[in-house]
BALOBA-1460 file (C-alpha; in Angstrom, 3 decimals):
// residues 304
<rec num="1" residu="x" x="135.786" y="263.135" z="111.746"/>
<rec num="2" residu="x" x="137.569" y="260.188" z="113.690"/>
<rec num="3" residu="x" x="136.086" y="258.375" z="116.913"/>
<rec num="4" residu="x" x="138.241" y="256.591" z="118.937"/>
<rec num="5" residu="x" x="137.432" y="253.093" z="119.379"/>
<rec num="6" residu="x" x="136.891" y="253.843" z="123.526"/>
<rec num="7" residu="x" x="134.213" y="256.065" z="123.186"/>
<rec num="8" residu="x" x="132.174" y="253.936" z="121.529"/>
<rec num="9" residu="x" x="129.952" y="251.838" z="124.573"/>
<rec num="10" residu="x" x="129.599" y="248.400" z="124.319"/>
<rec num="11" residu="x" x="125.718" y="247.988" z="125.356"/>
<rec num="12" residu="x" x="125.221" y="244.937" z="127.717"/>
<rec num="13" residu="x" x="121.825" y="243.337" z="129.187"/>
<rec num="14" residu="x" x="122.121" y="240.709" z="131.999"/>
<rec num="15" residu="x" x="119.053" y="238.713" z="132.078"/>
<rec num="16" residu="x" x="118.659" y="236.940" z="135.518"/>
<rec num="17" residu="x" x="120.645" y="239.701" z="137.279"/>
<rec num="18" residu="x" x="118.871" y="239.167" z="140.665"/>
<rec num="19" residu="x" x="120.227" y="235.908" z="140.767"/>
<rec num="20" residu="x" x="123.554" y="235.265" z="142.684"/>
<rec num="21" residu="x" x="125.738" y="235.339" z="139.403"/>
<rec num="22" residu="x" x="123.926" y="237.866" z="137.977"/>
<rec num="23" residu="x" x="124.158" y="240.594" z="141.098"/>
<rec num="24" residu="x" x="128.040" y="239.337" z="140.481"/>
<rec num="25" residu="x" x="128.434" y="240.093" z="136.491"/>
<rec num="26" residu="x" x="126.241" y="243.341" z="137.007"/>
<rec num="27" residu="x" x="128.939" y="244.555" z="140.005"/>
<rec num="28" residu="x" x="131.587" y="243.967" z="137.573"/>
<rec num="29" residu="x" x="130.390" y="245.692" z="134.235"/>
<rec num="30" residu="x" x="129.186" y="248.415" z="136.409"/>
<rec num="31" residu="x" x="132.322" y="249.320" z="137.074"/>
<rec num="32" residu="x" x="133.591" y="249.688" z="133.658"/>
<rec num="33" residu="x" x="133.732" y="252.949" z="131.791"/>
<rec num="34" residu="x" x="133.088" y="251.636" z="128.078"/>
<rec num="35" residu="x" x="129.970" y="250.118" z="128.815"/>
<rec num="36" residu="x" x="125.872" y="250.722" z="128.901"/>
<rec num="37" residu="x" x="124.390" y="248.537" z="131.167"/>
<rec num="38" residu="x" x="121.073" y="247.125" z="131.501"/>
<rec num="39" residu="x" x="119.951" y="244.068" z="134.392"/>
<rec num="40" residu="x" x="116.350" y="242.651" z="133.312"/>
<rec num="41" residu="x" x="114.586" y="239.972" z="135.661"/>
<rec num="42" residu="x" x="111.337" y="238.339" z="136.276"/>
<rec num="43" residu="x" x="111.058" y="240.029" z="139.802"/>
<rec num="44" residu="x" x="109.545" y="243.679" z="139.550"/>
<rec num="45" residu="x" x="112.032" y="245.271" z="140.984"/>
<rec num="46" residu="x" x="116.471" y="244.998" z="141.245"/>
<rec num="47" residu="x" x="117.871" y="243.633" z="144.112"/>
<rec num="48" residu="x" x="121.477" y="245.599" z="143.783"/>
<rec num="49" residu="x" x="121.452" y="249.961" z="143.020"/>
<rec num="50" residu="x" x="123.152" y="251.991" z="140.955"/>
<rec num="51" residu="x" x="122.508" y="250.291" z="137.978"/>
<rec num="52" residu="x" x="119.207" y="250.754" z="135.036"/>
<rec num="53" residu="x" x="116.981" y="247.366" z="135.825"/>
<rec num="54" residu="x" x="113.878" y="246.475" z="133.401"/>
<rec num="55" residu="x" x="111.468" y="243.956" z="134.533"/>
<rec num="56" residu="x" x="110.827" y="240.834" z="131.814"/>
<rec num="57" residu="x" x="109.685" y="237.328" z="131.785"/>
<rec num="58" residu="x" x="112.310" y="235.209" z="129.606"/>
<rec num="59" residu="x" x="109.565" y="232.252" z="129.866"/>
<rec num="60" residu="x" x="106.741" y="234.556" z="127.735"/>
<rec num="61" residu="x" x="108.085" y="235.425" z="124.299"/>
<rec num="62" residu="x" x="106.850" y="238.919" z="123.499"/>
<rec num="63" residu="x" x="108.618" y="239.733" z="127.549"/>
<rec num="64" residu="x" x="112.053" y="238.789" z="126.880"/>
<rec num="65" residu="x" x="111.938" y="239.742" z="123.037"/>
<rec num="66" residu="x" x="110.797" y="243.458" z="124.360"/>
<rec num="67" residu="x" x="113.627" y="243.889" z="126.861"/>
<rec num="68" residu="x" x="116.039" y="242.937" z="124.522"/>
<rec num="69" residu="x" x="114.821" y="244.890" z="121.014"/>
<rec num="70" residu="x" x="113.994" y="247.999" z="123.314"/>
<rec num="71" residu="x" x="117.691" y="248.263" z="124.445"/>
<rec num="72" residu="x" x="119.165" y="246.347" z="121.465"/>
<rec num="73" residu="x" x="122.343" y="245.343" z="123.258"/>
<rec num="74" residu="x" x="125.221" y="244.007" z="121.954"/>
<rec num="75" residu="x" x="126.398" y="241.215" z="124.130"/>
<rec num="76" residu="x" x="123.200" y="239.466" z="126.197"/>
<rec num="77" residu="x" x="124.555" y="237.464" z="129.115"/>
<rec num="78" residu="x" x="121.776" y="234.875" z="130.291"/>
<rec num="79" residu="x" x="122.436" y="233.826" z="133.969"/>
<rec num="80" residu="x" x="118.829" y="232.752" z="134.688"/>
<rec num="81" residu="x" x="117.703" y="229.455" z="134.699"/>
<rec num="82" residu="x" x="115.575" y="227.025" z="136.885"/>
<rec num="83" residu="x" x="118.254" y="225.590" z="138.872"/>
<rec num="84" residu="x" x="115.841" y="224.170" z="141.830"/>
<rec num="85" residu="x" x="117.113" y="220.398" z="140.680"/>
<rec num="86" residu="x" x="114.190" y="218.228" z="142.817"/>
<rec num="87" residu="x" x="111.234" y="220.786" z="142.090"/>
<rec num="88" residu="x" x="112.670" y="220.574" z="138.274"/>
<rec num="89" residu="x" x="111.409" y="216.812" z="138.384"/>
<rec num="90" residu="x" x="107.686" y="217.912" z="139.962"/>
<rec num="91" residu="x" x="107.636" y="220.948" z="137.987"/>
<rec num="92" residu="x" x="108.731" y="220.142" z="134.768"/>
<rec num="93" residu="x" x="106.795" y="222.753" z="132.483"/>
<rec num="94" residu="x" x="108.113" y="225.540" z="134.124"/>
<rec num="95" residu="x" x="111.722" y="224.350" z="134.427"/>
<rec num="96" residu="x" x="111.128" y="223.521" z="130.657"/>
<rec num="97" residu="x" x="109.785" y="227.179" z="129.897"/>
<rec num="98" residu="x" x="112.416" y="228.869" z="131.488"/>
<rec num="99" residu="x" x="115.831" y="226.769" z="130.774"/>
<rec num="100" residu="x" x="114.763" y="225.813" z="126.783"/>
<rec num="101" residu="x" x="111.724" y="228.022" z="125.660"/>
<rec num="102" residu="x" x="113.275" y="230.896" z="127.331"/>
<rec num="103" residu="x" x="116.568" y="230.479" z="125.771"/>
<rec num="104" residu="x" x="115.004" y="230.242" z="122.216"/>
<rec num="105" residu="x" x="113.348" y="233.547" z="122.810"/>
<rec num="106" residu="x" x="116.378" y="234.986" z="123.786"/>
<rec num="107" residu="x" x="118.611" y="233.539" z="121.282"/>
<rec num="108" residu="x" x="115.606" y="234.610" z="118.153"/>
<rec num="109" residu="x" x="115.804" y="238.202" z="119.735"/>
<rec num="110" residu="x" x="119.821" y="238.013" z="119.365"/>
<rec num="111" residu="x" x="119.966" y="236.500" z="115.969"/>
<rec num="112" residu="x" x="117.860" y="239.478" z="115.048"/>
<rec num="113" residu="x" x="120.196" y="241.751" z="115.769"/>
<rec num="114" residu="x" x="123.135" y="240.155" z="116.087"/>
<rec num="115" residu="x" x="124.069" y="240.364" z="119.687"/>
<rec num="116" residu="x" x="126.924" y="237.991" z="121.217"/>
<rec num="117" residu="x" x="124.685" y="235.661" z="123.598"/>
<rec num="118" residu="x" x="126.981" y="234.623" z="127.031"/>
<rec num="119" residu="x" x="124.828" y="231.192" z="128.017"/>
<rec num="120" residu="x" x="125.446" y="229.206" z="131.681"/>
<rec num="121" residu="x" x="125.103" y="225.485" z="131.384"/>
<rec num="122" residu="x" x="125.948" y="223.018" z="133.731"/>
<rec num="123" residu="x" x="127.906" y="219.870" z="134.401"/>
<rec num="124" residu="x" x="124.735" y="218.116" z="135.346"/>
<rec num="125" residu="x" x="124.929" y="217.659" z="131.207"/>
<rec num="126" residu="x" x="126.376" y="214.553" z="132.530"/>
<rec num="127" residu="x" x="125.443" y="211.645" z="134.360"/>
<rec num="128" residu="x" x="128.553" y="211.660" z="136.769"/>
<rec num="129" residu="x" x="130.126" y="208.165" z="135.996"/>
<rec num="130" residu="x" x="133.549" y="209.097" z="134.907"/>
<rec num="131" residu="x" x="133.892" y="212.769" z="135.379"/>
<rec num="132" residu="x" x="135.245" y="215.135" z="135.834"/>
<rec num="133" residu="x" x="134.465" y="215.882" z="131.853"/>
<rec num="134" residu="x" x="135.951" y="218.044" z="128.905"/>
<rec num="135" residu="x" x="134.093" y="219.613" z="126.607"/>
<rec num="136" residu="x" x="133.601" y="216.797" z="123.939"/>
<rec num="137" residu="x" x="132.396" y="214.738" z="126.255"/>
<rec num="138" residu="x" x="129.090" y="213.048" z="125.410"/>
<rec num="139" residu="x" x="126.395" y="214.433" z="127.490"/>
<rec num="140" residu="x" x="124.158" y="211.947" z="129.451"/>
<rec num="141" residu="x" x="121.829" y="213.993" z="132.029"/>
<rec num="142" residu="x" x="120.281" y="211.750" z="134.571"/>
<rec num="143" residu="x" x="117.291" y="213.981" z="135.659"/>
<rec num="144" residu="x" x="115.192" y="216.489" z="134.265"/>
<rec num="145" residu="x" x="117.026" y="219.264" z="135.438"/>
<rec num="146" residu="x" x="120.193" y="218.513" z="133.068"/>
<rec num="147" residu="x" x="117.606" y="217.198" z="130.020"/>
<rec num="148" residu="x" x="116.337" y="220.975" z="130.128"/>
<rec num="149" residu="x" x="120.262" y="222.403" z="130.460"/>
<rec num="150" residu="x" x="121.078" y="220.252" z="127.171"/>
<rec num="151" residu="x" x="118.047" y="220.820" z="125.657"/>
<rec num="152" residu="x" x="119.215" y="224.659" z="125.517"/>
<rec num="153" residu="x" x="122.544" y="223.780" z="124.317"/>
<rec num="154" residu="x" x="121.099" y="222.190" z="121.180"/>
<rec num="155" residu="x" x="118.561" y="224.988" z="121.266"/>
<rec num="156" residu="x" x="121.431" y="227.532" z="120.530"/>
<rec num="157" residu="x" x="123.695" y="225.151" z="118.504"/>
<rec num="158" residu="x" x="120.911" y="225.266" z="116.031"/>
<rec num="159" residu="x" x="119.560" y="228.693" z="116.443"/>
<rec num="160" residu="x" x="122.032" y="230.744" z="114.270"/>
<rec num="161" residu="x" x="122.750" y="233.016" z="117.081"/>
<rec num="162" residu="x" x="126.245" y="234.467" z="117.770"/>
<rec num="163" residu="x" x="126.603" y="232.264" z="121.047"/>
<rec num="164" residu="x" x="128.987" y="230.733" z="124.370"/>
<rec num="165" residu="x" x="128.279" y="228.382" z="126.286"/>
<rec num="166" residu="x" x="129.780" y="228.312" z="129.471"/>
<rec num="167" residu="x" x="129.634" y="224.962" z="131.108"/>
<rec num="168" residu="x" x="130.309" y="225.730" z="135.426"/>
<rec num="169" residu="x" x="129.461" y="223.615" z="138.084"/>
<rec num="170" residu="x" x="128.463" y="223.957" z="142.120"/>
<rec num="171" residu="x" x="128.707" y="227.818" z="142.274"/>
<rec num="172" residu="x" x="129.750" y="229.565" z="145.782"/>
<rec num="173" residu="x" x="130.400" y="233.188" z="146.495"/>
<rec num="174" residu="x" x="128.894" y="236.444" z="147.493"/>
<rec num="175" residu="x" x="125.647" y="237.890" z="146.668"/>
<rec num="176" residu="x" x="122.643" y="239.296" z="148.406"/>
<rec num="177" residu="x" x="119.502" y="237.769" z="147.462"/>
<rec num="178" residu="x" x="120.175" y="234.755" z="149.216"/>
<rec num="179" residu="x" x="123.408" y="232.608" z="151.177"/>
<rec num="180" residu="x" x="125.388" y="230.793" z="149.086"/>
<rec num="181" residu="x" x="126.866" y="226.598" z="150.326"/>
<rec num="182" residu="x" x="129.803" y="228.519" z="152.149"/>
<rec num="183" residu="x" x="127.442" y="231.391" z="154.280"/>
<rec num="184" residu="x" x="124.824" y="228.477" z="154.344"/>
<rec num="185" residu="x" x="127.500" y="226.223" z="155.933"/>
<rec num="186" residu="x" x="129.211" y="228.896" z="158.088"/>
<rec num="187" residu="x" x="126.293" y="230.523" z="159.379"/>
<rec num="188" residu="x" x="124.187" y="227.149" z="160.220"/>
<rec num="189" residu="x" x="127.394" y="225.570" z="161.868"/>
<rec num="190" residu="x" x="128.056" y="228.810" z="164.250"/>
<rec num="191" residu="x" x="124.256" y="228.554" z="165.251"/>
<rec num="192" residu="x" x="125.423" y="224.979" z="166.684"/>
<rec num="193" residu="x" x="122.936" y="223.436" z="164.135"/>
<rec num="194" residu="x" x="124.689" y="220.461" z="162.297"/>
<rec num="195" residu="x" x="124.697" y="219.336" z="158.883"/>
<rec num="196" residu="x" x="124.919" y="216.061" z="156.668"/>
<rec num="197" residu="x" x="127.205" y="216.445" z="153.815"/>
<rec num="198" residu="x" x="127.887" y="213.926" z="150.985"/>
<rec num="199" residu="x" x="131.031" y="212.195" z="150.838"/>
<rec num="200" residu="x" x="130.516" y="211.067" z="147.338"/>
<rec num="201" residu="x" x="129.580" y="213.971" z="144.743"/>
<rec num="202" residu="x" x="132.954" y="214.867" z="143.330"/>
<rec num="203" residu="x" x="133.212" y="218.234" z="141.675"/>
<rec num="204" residu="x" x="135.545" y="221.778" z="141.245"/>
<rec num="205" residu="x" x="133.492" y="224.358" z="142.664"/>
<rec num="206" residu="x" x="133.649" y="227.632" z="140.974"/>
<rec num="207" residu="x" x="133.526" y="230.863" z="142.261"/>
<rec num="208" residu="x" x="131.066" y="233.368" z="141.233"/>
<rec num="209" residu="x" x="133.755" y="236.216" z="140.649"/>
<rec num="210" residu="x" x="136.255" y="233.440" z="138.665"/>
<rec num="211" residu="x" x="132.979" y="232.462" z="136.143"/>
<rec num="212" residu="x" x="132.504" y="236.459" z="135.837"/>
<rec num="213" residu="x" x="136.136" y="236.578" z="134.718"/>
<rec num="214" residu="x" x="135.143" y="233.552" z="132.052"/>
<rec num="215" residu="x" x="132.263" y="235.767" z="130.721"/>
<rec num="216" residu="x" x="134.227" y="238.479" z="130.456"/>
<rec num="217" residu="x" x="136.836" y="237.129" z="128.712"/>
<rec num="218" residu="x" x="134.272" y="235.287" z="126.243"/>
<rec num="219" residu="x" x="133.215" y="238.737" z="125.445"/>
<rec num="220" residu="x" x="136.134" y="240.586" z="124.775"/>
<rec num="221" residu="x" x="137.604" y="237.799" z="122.983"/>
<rec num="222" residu="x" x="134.768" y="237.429" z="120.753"/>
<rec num="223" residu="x" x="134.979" y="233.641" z="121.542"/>
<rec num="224" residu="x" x="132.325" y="231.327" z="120.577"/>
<rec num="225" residu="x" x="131.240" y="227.462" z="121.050"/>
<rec num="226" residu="x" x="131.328" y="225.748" z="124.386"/>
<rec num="227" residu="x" x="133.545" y="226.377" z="127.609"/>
<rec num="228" residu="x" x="134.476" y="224.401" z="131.188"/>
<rec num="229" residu="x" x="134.306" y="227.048" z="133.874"/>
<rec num="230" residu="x" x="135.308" y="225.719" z="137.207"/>
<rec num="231" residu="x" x="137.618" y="226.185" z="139.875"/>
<rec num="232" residu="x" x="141.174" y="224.520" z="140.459"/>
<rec num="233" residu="x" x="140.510" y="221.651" z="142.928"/>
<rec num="234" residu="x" x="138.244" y="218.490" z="142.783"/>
<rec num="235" residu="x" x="137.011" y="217.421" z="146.217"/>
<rec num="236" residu="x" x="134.229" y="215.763" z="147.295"/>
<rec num="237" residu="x" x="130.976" y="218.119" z="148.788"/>
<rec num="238" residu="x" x="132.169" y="217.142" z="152.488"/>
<rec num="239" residu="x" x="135.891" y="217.634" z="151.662"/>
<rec num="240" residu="x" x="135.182" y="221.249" z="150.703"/>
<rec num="241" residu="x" x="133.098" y="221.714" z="153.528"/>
<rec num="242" residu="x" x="136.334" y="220.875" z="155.990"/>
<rec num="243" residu="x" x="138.256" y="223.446" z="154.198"/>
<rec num="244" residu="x" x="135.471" y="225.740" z="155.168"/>
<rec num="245" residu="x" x="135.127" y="224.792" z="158.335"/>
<rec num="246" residu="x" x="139.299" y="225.235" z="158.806"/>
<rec num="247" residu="x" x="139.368" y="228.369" z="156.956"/>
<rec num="248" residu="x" x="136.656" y="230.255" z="159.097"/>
<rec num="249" residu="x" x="137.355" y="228.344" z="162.400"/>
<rec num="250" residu="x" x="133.724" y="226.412" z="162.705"/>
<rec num="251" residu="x" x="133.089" y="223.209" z="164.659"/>
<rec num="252" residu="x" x="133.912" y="220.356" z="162.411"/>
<rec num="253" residu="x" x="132.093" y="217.926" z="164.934"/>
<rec num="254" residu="x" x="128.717" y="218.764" z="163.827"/>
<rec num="255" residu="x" x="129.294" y="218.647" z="159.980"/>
<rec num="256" residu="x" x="128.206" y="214.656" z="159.403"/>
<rec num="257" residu="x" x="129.617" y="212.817" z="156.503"/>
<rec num="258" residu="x" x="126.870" y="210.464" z="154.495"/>
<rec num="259" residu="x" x="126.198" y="209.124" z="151.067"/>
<rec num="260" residu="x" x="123.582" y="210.610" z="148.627"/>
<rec num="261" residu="x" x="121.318" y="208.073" z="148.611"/>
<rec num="262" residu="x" x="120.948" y="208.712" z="152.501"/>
<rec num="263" residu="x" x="119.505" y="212.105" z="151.711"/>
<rec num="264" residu="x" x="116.032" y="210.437" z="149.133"/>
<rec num="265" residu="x" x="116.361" y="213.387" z="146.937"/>
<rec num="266" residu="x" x="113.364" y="213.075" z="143.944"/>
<rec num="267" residu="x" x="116.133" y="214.026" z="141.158"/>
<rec num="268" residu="x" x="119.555" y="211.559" z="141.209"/>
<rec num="269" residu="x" x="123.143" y="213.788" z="141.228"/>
<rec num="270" residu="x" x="125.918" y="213.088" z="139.256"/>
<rec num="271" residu="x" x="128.485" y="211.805" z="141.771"/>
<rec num="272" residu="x" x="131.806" y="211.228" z="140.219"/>
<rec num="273" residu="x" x="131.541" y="214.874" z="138.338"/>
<rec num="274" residu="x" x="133.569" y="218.216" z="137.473"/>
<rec num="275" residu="x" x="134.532" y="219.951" z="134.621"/>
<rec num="276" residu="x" x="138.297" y="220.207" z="133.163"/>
<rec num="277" residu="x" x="138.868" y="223.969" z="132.362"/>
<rec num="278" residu="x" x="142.313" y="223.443" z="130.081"/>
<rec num="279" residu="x" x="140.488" y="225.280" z="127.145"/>
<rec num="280" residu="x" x="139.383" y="228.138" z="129.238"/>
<rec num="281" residu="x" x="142.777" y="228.471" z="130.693"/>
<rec num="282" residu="x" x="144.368" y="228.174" z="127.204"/>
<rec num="283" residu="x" x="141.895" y="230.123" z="125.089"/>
<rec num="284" residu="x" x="139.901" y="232.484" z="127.546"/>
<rec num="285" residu="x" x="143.110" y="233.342" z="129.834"/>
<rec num="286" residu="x" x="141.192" y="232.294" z="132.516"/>
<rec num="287" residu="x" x="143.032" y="231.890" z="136.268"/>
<rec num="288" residu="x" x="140.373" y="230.613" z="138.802"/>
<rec num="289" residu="x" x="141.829" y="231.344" z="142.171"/>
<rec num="290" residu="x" x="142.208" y="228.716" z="144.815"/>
<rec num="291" residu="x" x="139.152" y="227.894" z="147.280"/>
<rec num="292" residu="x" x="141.683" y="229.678" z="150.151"/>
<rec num="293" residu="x" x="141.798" y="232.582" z="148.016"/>
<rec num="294" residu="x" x="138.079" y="232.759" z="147.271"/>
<rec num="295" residu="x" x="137.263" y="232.418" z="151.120"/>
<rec num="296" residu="x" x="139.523" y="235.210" z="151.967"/>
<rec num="297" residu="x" x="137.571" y="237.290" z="149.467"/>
<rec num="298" residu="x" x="134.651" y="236.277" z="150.867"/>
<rec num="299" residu="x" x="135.655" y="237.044" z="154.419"/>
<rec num="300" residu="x" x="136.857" y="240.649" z="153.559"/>
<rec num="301" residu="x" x="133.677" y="241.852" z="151.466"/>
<rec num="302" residu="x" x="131.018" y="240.250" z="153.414"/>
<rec num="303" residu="x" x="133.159" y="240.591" z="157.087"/>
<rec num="304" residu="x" x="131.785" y="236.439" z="157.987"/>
């Protein structure tokens, strides 16, 4: 007897799919027919329906080892992490036990049974001097939040895991758990509360539904090794608020441009950042769309 190749279901687990990119890359798969699908966070219960939800702990072994051998998936996309970049400083053992110690459990758990592990880094890899950065590019994190991001790069370099790492940076888009920059900006600026935005942190923001289209890619491709997933324009954090603020028609006058030192944040930013994304484009397919294009999206789905 003959199968064809379709009916055979690719089995995928999300781990952090609460999380603004993982409510994304769960909305996505859900909608495709080949595939068993499977969101797993630390919160007891899923913030999106429709869709089979486990609880587990990725910062306690025997958690995240469970989730994963009880489903025994075939691709494992991790979009958790500790991302809070000041508290990272304060609260270093936890950041630490989430973004390296829980990446080693989930990268054992996958070399076990082979599974293709989808990993989100960051550009804060870097320390933001001459950016924006390809991937060969030496990493040089200046707080602890991008030691811990590194740390689980090596982690998986070294773990003999089937692995991609997707480098992204400043992520905006829709999700429900909580606003991203764009509904943060929008909705604070049509309350007639203003806002200080830096003038001198220089990245491509990438949109949630664009890095979704990297992972995907990754895994049908089979690619492994280490990716730049960004969007198509470099502007400062203030310069992509203006577009904002033209695109959904919000009062520019109380949107305040200022340096980042003016804002005596505990953890230092890399200013001059960003990643170049030729070997996605050339190797993943990947076609980021504009910010105007995003924003549109945005506007439709979430009627701002």
């Amino acid at each position: 007897m003959t199968f064809s190749h379709d009916i055979i279901k690719k089995r995928v687990l999300v781990i952090g799919a609460n999380g603004m990119l993982g409510q994304r890359v769960i909305n996505f798969y859900s909608k495709q027919d080949n595939v068993e699908l499977l969101g797993s966070s630390v919160e007891p219960d899923p913030v999106y329906k429709n869709t089979d939800y486990v609880c587990g702990d990725m910062s306690k072994r025997d958690s995240i080892k469970k989730v994963i051998y009880d489903f025994y998936p075939d691709i494992v996309i991790n979009t958790a992490a500790y991302t809070n970049v000041d508290k990272c400083e304060v609260e270093r053992e936890a950041a630490w036990k989430v973004n390296v110690k829980g990446v080693e459990y989930i990268a054992e758990a996958c070399r076990v049974i082979d599974a293709h592990l989808i990993h989100i880094s960051s550009d804060y890899v870097f320390d933001g001097t001459k950016g924006p950065y390809n991937e060969t590019a030496v990493p040089n994190p200046l707080g602890y939040y991008g030691r811990t991001k590194l740390a689980s790069e090596n982690a998986l370099k070294i773990s003999g895991s089937i692995h991609t790492i997707l480098r992204t940076n400043v992520l905006y888009g829709i999700a429900d758990s909580r606003p991203d920059f764009v509904r943060w900006l929008v909705n604070t600026v049509r309350k007639g509360d203003s806002v200080r935005i830096v003038t001198d942190q220089i990245n491509n923001p990438t949109f949630l539904d664009d890095l979704v289209q990297a992972i995907s890619k990754a895994v049908e491709f089979n690619k492994q090794g280490i990716y730049n997933v960004g969007g198509k324009e470099f502007l400062s954090r203030y310069e992509f608020s203006m577009k904002i603020a033209d695109y959904f028609n919000i009062d520019k006058n109380l949107i305040t441009p200022i340096k980042t030192v003016e804002l005596n944040q505990p953890a230092l930013r890399p200013l001059k950042s960003g990643l170049i994304i030729l070997k996605a484009e050339t190797e993943l397919d990947y076609k980021p769309l504009s910010i105007i294009e995003s924003l549109a999206i945005m506007k439709r789905e979430l009627s701002m």
